[in-house]
N, C-alpha and C positions, 0 to 999 in steps of 0.2 A: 376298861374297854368293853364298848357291848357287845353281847355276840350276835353273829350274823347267821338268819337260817340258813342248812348248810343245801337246800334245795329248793330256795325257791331265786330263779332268775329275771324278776326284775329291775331289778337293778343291772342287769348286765345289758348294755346300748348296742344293743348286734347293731341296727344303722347308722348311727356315728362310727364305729369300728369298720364299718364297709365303708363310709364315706373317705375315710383316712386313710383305708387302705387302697382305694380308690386313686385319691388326691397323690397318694404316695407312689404306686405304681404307675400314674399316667395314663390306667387304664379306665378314662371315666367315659368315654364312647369310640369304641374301638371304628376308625376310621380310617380312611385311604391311607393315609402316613403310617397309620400302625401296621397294616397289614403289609406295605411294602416293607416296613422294620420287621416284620416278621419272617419274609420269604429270604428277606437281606444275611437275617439270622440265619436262616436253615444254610443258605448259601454258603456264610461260613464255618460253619459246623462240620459241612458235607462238603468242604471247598475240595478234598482231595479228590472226592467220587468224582465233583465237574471236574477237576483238573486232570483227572485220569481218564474221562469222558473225551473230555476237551483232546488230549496231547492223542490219544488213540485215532482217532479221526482225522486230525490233521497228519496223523503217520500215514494213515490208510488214503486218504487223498492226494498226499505227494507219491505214496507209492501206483497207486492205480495214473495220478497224470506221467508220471514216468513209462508206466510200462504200457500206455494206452500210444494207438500209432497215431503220427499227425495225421491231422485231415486239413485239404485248402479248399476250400469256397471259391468260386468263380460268380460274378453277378453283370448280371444286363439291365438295361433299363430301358423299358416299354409303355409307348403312347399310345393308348387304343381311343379312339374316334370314336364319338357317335355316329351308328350306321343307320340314318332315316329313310333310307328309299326302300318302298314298299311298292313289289314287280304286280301287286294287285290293284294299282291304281290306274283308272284310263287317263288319266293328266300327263304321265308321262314318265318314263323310266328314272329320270332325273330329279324329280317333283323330291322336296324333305321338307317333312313336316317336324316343329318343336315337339319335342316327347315332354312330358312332365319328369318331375326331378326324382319322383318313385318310379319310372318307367327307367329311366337311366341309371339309378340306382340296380334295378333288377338287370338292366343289362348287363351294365358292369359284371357286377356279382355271377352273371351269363360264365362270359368271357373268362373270368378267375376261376370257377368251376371248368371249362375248356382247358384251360392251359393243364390241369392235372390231371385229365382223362386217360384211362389205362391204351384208348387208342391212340393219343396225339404220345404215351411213351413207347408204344409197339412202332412207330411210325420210326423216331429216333431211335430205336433200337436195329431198325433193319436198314436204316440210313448210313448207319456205323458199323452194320454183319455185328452186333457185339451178340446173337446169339451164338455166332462160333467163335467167340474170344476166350479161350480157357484165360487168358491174364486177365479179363476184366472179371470172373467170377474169382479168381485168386484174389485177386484186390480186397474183396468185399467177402471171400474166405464162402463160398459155395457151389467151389469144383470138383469137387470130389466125386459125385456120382454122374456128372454132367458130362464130363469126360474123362473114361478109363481111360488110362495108357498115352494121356493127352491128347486125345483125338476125340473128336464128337460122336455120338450114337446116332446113325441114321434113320432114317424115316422122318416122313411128315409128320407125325404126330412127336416124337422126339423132339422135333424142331419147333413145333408150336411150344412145348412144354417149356422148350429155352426161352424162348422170345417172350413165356408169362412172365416168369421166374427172373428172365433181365429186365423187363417193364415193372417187375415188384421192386427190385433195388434202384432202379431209376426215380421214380417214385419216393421211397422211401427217404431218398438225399437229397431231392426237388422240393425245397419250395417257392412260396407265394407271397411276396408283401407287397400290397397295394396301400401306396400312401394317400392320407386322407385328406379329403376336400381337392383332388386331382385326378385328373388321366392319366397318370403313372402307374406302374406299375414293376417293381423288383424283382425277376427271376435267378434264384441263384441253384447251384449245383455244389455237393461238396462229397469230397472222394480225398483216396492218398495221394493221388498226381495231381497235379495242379495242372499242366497241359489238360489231362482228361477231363477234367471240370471245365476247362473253357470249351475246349471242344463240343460237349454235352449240351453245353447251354449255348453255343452259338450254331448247331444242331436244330437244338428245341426251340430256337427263334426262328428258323429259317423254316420248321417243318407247321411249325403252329400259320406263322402268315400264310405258305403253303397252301395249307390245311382251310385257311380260311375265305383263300380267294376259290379253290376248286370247292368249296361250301355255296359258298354263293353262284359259282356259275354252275352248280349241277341244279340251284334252285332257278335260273333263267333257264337251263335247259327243258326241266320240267314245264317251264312255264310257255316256251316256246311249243312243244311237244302238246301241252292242253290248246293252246291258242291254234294248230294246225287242226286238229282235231274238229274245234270247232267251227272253223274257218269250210272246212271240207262239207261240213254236216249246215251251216248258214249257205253257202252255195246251190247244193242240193235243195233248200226250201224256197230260196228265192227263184229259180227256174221251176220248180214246180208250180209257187205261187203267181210266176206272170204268165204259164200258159194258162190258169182257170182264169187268169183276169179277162185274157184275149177273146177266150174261146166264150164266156158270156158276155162281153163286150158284142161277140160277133152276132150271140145266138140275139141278142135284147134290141140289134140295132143301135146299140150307145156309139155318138160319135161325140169323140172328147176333142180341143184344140188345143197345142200346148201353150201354156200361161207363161209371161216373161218374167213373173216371180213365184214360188211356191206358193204364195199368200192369195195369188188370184184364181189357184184352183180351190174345189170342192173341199170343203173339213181344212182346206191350209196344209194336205200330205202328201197329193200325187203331182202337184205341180200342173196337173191338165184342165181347162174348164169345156162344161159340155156345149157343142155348137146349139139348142135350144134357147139355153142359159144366156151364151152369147148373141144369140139374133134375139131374146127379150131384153136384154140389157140395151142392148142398141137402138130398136124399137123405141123401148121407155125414155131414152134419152133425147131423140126425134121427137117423141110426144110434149114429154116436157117443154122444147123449144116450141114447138106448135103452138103449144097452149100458153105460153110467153109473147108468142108472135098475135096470138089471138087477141087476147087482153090488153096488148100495148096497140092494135089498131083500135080494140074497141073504145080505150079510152080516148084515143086521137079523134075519133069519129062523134065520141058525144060532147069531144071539149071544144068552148068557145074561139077559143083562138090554138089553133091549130100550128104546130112548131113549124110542120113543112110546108103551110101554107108562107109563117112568116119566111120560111127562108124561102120564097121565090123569087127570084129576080124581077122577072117578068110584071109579075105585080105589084111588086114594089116599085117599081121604072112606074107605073102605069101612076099609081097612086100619088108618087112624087110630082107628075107631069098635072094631073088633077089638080094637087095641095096649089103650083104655081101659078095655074091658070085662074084657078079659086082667087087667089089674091090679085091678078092681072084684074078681074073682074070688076071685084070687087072696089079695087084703088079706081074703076073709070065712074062707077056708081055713084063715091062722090063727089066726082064734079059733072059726069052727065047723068041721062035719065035713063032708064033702060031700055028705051026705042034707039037707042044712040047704034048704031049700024055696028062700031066697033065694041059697041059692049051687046050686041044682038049674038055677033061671033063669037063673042069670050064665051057669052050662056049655052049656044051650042054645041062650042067645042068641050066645056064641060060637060054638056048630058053624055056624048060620044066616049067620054072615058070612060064617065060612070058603067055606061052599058059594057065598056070593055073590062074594066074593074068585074061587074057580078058575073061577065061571062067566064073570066079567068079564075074565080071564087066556085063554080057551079062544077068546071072540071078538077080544081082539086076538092073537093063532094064527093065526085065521083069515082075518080081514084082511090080514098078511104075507102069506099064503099065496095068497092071492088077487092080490095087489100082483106077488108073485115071478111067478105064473104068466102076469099080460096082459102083465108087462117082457118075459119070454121070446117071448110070441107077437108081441109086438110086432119084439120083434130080428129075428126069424126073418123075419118079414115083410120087413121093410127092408134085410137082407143081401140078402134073394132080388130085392128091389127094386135095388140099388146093382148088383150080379152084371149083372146084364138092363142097364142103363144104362152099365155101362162096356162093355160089348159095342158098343154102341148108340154112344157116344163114340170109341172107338178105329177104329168106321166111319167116322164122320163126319170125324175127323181125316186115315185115309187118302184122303178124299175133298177135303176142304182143304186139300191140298199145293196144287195148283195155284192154289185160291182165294189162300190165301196168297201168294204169288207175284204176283199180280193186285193183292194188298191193299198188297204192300208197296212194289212198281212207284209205285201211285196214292198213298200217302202219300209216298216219296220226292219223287216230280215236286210233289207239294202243299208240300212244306216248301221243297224249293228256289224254288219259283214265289215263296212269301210272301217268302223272305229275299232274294229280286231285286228282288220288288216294293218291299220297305222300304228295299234301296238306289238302287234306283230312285228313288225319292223323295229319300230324304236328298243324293244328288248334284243332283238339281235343285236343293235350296236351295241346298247350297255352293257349285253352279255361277252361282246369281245374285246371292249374297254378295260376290264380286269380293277378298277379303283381301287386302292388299298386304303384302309384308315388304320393300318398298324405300319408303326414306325419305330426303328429302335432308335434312342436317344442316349442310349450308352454300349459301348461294345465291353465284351465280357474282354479281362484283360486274366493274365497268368497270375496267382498271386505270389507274391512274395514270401508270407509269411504265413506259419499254420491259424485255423480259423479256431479248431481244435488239437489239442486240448488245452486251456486255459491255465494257468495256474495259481493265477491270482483268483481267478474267479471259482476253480477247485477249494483252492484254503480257503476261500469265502465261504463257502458252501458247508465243507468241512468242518467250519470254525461252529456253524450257524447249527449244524448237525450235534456237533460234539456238544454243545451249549444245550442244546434240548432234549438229548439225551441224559446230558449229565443233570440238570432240572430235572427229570423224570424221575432217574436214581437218585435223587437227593429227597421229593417229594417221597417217594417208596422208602425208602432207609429210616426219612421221618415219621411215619406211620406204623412201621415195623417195631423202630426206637419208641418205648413206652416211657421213658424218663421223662420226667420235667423239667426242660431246660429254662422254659420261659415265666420268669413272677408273675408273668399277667393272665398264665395258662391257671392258678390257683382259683381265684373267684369263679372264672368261665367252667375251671371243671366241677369243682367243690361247692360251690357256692358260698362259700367262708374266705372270710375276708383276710388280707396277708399283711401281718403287722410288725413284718421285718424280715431280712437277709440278711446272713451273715455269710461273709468269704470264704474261700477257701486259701488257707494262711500255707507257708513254705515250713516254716517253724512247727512246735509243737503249739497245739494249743492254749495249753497251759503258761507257757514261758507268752505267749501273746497275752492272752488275758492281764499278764501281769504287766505289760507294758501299757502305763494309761494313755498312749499313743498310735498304737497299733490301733489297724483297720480292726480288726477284730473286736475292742474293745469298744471304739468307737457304734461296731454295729448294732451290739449291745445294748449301748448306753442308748443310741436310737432307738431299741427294740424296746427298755425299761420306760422311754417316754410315751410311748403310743402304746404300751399295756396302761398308762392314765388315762387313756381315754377310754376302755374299755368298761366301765361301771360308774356309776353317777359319783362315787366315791374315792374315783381313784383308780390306784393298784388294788385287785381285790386282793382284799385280808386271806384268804385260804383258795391257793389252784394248784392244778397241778398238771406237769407237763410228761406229756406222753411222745410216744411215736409208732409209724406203722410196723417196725422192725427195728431191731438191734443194730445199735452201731451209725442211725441215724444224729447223733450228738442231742438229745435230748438231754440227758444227764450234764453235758457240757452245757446245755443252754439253763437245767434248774440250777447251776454253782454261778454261772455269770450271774443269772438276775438274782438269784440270794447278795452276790458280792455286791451289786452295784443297788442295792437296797437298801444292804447294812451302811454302802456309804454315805448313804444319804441321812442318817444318824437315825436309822427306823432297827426296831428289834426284827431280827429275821432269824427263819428255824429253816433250817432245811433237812427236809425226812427224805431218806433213801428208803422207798417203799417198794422197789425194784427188791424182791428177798431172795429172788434164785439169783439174779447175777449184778449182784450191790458193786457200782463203783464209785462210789462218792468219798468213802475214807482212800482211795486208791486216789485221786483227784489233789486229796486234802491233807493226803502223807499222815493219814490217820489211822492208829488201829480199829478193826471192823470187831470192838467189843457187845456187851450188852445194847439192847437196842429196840424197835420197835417188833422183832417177831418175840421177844422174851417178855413184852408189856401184851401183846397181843393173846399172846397162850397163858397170860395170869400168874408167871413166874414172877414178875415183880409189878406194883403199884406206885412203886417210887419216881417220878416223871423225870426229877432233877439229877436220879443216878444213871437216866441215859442220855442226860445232854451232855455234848461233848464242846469246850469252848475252841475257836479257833483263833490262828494267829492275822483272821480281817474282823478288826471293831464292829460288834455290834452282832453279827454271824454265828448262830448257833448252829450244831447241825447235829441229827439223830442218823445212827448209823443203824442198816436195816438187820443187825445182828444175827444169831445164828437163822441159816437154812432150815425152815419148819418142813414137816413134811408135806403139808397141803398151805400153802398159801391164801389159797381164797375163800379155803371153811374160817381162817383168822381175821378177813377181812370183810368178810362175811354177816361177822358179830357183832355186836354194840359194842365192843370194845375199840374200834378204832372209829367210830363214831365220836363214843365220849373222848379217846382222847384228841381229837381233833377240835371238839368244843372249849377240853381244858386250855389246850396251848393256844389259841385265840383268843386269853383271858392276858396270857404272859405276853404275847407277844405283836408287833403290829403286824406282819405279815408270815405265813408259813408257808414255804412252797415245796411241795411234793413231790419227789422225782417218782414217776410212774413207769411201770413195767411197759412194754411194749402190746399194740393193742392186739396183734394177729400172733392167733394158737395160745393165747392166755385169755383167761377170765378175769386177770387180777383190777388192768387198767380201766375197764369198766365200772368192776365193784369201788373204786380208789375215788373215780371220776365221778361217781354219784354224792360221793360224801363231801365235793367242793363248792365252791361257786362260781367255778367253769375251768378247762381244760387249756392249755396251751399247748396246740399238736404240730411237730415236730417232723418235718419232711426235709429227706438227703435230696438236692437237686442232683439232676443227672443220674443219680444211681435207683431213686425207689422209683417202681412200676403206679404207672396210672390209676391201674385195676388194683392192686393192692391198696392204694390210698383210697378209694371208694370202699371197700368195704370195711377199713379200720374205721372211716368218720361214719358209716351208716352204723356200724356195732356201738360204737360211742354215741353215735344216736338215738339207737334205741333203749340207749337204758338210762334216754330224759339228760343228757350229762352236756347242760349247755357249754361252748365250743368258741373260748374268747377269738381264736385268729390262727391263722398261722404262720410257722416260722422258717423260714427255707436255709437251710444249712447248707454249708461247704457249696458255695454259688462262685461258680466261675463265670464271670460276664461277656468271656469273651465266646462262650456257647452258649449265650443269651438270645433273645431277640432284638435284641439292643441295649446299649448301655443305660444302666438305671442308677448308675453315680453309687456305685458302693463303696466305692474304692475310695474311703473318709482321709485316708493320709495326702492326698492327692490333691481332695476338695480345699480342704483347709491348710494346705501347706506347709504339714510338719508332718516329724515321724523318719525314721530311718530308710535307709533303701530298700529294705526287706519289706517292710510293712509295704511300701508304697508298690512294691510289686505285687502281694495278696493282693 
């Protein structure tokens, strides 16, 4: 058999060993499920702490809902309106305009801020005298100083003091829920009496509408009170304003006529027009017709055929009697000559028309002519009349500036005075109106039943209490508790890989071991397969197993894995190098004769006279013989160097039982001469802080560090179950075992 150097660790696979140990504890990315396995663990570890948490709480909650006095709730239900009239508008008292849904939102929220006012509860308190009620401050347990002797402290300032102090407790049991996406509103009250509660609240409904009709009508009183004011103060300017109008009216000569629309006085304001204004209007409109009159002769007079010539009678008859004679004539022409005596008289009587015809033509001429000529003088006249009168007006205007001015002052003040005056009035109606937009839609009734205290919802509370509490002290207890309960806590604190649990057995360990059924054995024999994976060869040839303190079962773990080595038809040595507190012949029912301190201090060279055989095939074991005085000047040597060279000539594997690593030197000097360590942790019983500094001490002295081994592991103060319990998996093994 070759030997193997006793210090150099490559061959020892730390990341296959973390992979396995990984693979094997579950913990290959600690995740949501792990941690709730975790916290599930602490819970039941520390189940008494929450369960004494838990039961305390729920004690103190039924005791406190018992000794707490009922209280009953009384409730109303209130419709407040949008209130749109605004007493600032001249449209009219009545006039509402849409608000936006943020304007009524802020009202609302107005009105629910109103209803809790320390003055709408002083209102309800003297509504009810409840500042001289010594029973209402007994109720609510603050009469004591309010009234000695059960009588009240007088004076007004006493009295205010009561009336704060009942407005505080009124308050205090008032409230406000307004339900959403509505004009409701939920007023309730709650006290010992259940009468008093309804009382209270059908009170505070009647003082709040109260409160908010005399709200509104002190704001029309106000506003009547401004409108008098100004009404007084518009009066005073309009009589001042229409004597300056009068008085320079008088001084300027302005004579104004009244107009039968405002539109046909001056600027369209005083409704009056000036007599000037009015005799050139009139004037201009005579002209105009003149100058119509003119032009419609003169066309008459230079047109050919003349309309009022055609309609004459006179000469139409004349021209008819012509046209007939004309034809009389002319029908005698041809059959006589025109000497003919009765056609001599046709041609006379025709000249004789003719001349009556151009005479009757000559005086309608004349008539025209006469017509065209009084049109003309007439115009002439009237221009030279309109000429003289806009003179006459464009005076008068520059003289009416100021009038004006005067006229439009005294109409202004006149229009605003009437449109005060009509609101003036319309707010007194609406102010005596009284309109309400608060309506109750539920009347406060007696309750039945108390509101408080609850008790269902006490032990709710309680339970909820005592649960978080007992969480807290479970968290704290596990922070405080330094032990290792959880396999998966080894890697995360250590960073060394964990390549087996064994149980914690009912039985000895020993009488387990020797059952190849037993959990025990079986963990083992798990823990002998996953040390093969720890070096590219296998189980290493030469390790040795340590722990942070005594009594950890290291010693029990280097006799398991010697035993279940040997059975595997491999030579195995097992050294009890533990020399102050050897128990391996104690283990093996062996005497503790010659041994390795008696090979160590050069008392003998003989190797074969300290093997000792045993009654498991294959299993040799060296007993740590006498008690040397210094231990680690022996181990110290090249003496236990070479003989750990010799016996990995005889043997295939030797495994070390090693001293404990904290307040000894030994398990260091032991650990450097192998090919790695198997260390050795009590679950539940060794401290965190001590395991860190035994693996940091074995680290420093180079002493590679196969895994480790969690001993005496109860899984049910695990963080979850990790299936140790082999008699169970595989379904054999007695009842003992399967309880380990």
């Amino acid at each position: 058999m070759q030997g193997v150097p006793m210090k150099s660790v490559d061959h020892v696979r730390d990341v296959p060993g973390r992979a396995l140990a990984a693979v094997r504890t579950g913990n290959v990315e600690p995740g949501v499920g792990h941690i709730v396995k975790r916290y599930l663990s602490i819970a039941r570890r520390r189940k008494w702490a929450v369960i004494g948490a838990v039961c305390t709480f729920l004690l103190l909650g039924l005791i406190i809902t018992l000794l707490t006095t009922p209280k009953y709730t009384s409730v109303a239900t209130l419709e407040i309106q949008r209130e749109t009239r605004n007493f600032t508008q001249v449209q009219g008292a009545q006039a509402d305009e849409q608000q936006s849904s943020a304007n009524d939102q802020e009202y609302y929220e107005t009105q629910y801020g109103l209803l809790k006012t320390r003055s709408q509860a002083n209102a309800v308190v003297e509504a009810l005298h409840l500042q001289d009620s010594a029973k209402f401050f007994d109720m609510f347990g603050s009469s004591e100083k309010l009234f000695p002797n059960g009588r009240p402290i007088g004076g007004n300032a006493a009295r205010l003091d009561r009336i704060s102090k009942a407005s505080t407790i009124l308050l205090k049991n008032f409230t406000v829920s307004p339900e959403r996406l509505s004009r409701l509103v939920r007023i309730s009250f709650t006290s010992p009496d259940a009468a008093f509660s309804k009382k209270v609240v059908e009170t505070w409904t009647a003082q709040f509408i109260s409160t908010t009709l005399a709200r509104r009508f002190e704001t029309t009183a106000y506003a009547r009170k401004f409108l008098e004011q100004r009404l007084t103060q518009l009066r005073s300017r309009i009589d001042e304003s229409e004597r300056q109008l009068v008085a320079y009216a008088a001084q300027q000569g302005i004579v104004n006529l009244p107009a039968s629309t405002p539109s046909q006085g001056e600027g369209g304001l005083s409704g009056e027009r000036s007599l000037a204004v009015d005799d050139l209007s009139t004037l201009n409109r005579e002209l105009v017709r003149a100058t119509a009159d003119r032009i419609q002769a003169q066309s008459r007079l230079g047109a050919a055929d003349d309309p009022e010539t055609a309609a004459n009678t006179a000469l139409q008859n004349l021209r008819e009697r012509r046209a007939d004679v004309a034809a009389d004539y002319a029908r005698l022409l041809t059959q006589f000559r025109s000497d003919y005596p009765p056609a001599k008289a046709q041609q006379s009587q025709l000249a004789q028309l003719d001349r009556a015809i151009a005479a009757e033509e000559n005086r309608g001429r004349r008539r025209l002519q006469d017509a065209y000529q009084a049109s003309m003088k007439r115009e002439a006249e009237l221009t030279s009349r309109v000429t003289a009168l806009k003179g006459n007006v464009l005076d008068a205007r520059r003289r009416s500036i100021q009038y004006n001015i005067y006229q439009r002052d005294t109409d202004t003040n006149r229009q605003l005075y009437d449109a005060l005056l009509q609101r003036y009035k319309e707010i007194g109606v609406a102010g005596g109106v009284g309109v309400n937009n608060i309506s109750v839609v539920e009347q406060p009734e007696v309750a039945e039943r108390p509101s408080s205290p609850r008790l269902i919802l006490n032990l709710f509370i309680s339970l909820l209490a005592g649960l978080a509490v007992g969480a807290g002290l479970a968290l704290i207890l596990e922070q405080i508790d330094e032990a290792i309960d959880d396999p998966a806590e080894i890697e995360e604190m250590l960073g060394i890989p964990l390549l087996g649990t064994t149980p914690r057995t009912d039985v000895e360990p020993l009488e387990a071991l020797a059952d190849p059924k037993s959990a025990l054995t079986e963990a083992y024999l798990s823990l002998r397969t996953t040390l093969s994976f720890a070096t590219d060869h296998g189980v290493p040839y030469v390790f040795s197993v340590s722990s942070t303190r005594a009594g950890e079962g290291k010693s029990l773990t280097s006799y398991a894995l010697a035993r279940l080595l040997a059975r595997q038809q491999r030579r195995t040595l097992l050294i009890d190098c533990d020399m102050r507190s050897p128990s391996v012949h104690h283990e093996l029912g062996i005497p503790n004769g010659p041994g390795l301190s008696n090979y160590l201090a050069g008392a003998t060279s003989d190797i074969d006279s300290l093997l000792v055989k045993t009654a498991h095939d294959g299993l040799i074991v060296m007993t740590a013989g006498p008690q040397p005085p210094s231990a680690p000047e022996l181990l110290s040597g090249q003496h236990f160097k070479t003989l750990l060279e010799k016996l990995q000539d005889r043997f295939d594997h030797v495994v070390v039982d090693a001293p404990p690593v904290m307040g000894l030197a030994d398990a260091p000097l032991i650990a450097s001469q192998t090919e790695g360590t198997l260390f050795v942790i009590e679950s539940h019983g060794t401290k965190k802080s001590m395991t860190r500094v035994a693996i940091a001490r074995l680290q420093a002295a180079n002493t590679p560090i196969l895994g480790v081994v969690l001993t005496k592991f109860d899984q049910k103060r695990a963080a979850y179950g990790y299936g140790y319990d082999y008699s169970e998996r595989y379904g054999y093994g007695n009842s003992s075992d399967a309880r380990a």
